[in-house]
C-alpha positions, -999 to 999 in steps of 0.1 A, spaced: -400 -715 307 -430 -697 318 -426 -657 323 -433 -639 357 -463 -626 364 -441 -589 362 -423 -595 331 -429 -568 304 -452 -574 276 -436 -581 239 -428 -544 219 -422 -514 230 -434 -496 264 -462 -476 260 -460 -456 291 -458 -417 279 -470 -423 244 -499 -401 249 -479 -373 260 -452 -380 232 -474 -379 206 -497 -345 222 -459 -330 223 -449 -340 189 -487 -327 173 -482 -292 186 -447 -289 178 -457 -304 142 -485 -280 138 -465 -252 150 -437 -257 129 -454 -266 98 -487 -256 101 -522 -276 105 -525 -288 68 -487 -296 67 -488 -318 102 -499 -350 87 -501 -378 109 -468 -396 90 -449 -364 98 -465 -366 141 -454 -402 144 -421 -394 134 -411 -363 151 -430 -386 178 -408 -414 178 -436 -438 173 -446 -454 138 -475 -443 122 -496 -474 132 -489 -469 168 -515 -431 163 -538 -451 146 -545 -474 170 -552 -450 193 -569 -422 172 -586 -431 137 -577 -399 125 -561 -367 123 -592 -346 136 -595 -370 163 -556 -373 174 -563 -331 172 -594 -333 193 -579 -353 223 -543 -333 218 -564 -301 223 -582 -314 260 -543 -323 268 -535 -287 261 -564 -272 277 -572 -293 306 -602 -281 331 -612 -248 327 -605 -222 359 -641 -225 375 -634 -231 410 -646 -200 433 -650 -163 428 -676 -144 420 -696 -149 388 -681 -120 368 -642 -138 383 -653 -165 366 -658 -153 333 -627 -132 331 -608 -163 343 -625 -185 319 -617 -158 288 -581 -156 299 -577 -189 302 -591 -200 268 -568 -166 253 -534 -181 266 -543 -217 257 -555 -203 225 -516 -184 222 -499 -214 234 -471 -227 204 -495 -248 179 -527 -247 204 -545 -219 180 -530 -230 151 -546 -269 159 -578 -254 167 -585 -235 141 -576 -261 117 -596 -291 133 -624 -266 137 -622 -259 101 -622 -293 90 -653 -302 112 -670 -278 87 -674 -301 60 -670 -334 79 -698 -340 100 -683 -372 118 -657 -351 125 -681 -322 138 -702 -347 164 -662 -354 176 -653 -321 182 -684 -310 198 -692 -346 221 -651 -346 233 -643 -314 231 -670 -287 235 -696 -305 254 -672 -313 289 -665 -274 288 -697 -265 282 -717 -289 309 -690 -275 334 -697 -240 323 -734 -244 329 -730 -254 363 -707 -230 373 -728 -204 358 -758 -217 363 -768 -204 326 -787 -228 304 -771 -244 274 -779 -218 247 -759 -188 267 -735 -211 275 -731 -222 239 -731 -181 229 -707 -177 256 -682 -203 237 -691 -185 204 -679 -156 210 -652 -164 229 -635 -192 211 -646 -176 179 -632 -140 187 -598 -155 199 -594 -179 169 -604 -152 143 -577 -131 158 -552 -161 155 -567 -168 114 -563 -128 106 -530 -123 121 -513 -155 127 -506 -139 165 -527 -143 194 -555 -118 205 -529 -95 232 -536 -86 262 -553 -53 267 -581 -72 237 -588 -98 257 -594 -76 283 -620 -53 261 -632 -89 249 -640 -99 290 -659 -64 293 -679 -68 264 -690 -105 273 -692 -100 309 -716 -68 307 -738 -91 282 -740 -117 309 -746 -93 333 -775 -85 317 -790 -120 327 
């Protein structure tokens, strides 16, 4: 008997295992911690066996990578004045940064990228390079601002998150958007 063109394929659906897993990773991570949220420990609090990540994601750092541009999704660029944009960028990237395993994620993919250089090209090609390529042509700044911009930024919030295990609060991210702003003001 031959199967209809709309019968489902063998095993199990796969609609909404993206978002199962991206779920599972940040609750992992928050609850245990980066080092603690192996991949074994995501598939299961995921509902999905191990294999099913490693198809999609040859690694931890890169399972991290795409979870984090699920988390974040497009930065806030979209009218305003330049000096809006900033603020709205650095407030953004703070409560993304604050969001339940989002820091926590970051910093510890970031960390690993240190000494893993495939891991480093990752992170910067999928994750850094979209926000930074929009950043540069809603600013119109060249890549090497745009690149300080992310430095100080990203690297500000997620020292803040390393130190004290809390995200950077409010009226700091605020002194933080002064501080950058006036630099690129300076342009």
């Amino acid at each position: 008997m031959a199967s209809s063109p709309s019968a489902r394929p063998p095993g199990r659906p796969r609609a909404g295992v993206h978002a199962a897993v991206f779920a599972a990773t940040l609750s992992t991570v928050d609850e245990l911690g980066y080092a603690k949220a192996t991949v074994e420990r995501i598939a299961a609090a995921a509902g999905v066996a191990k294999t099913t990540i490693y198809r999609r994601w040859p690694s931890k750092g890169e399972l991290i990578v795409d979870c984090l541009l699920d988390a974040f999704g497009p930065a806030p660029l979209a009218g305003g004045s330049r000096v809006e944009t900033l603020t709205a960028v650095i407030r953004w990237a703070a409560a993304k940064i604050g969001e339940p395993g989002v820091g926590d994620a970051f910093a510890g993919v970031f960390s690993d990228a240190v000494s893993d250089p495939a891991l480093r090209v990752v992170l910067s090609s999928r994750l850094q390079d979209p926000y930074r390529l929009a950043l540069q042509d809603a600013l119109g700044e060249p890549e090497s601002r745009v690149l300080f911009f992310v430095d100080v930024v990203v690297g500000a919030l997620l020292h803040r998150m390393g130190m004290t295990g809390e995200p950077m609060v409010d009226a700091d991210v605020t002194a933080l958007a002064e501080m950058v702003v006036a630099h690129f003001r300076q342009a």
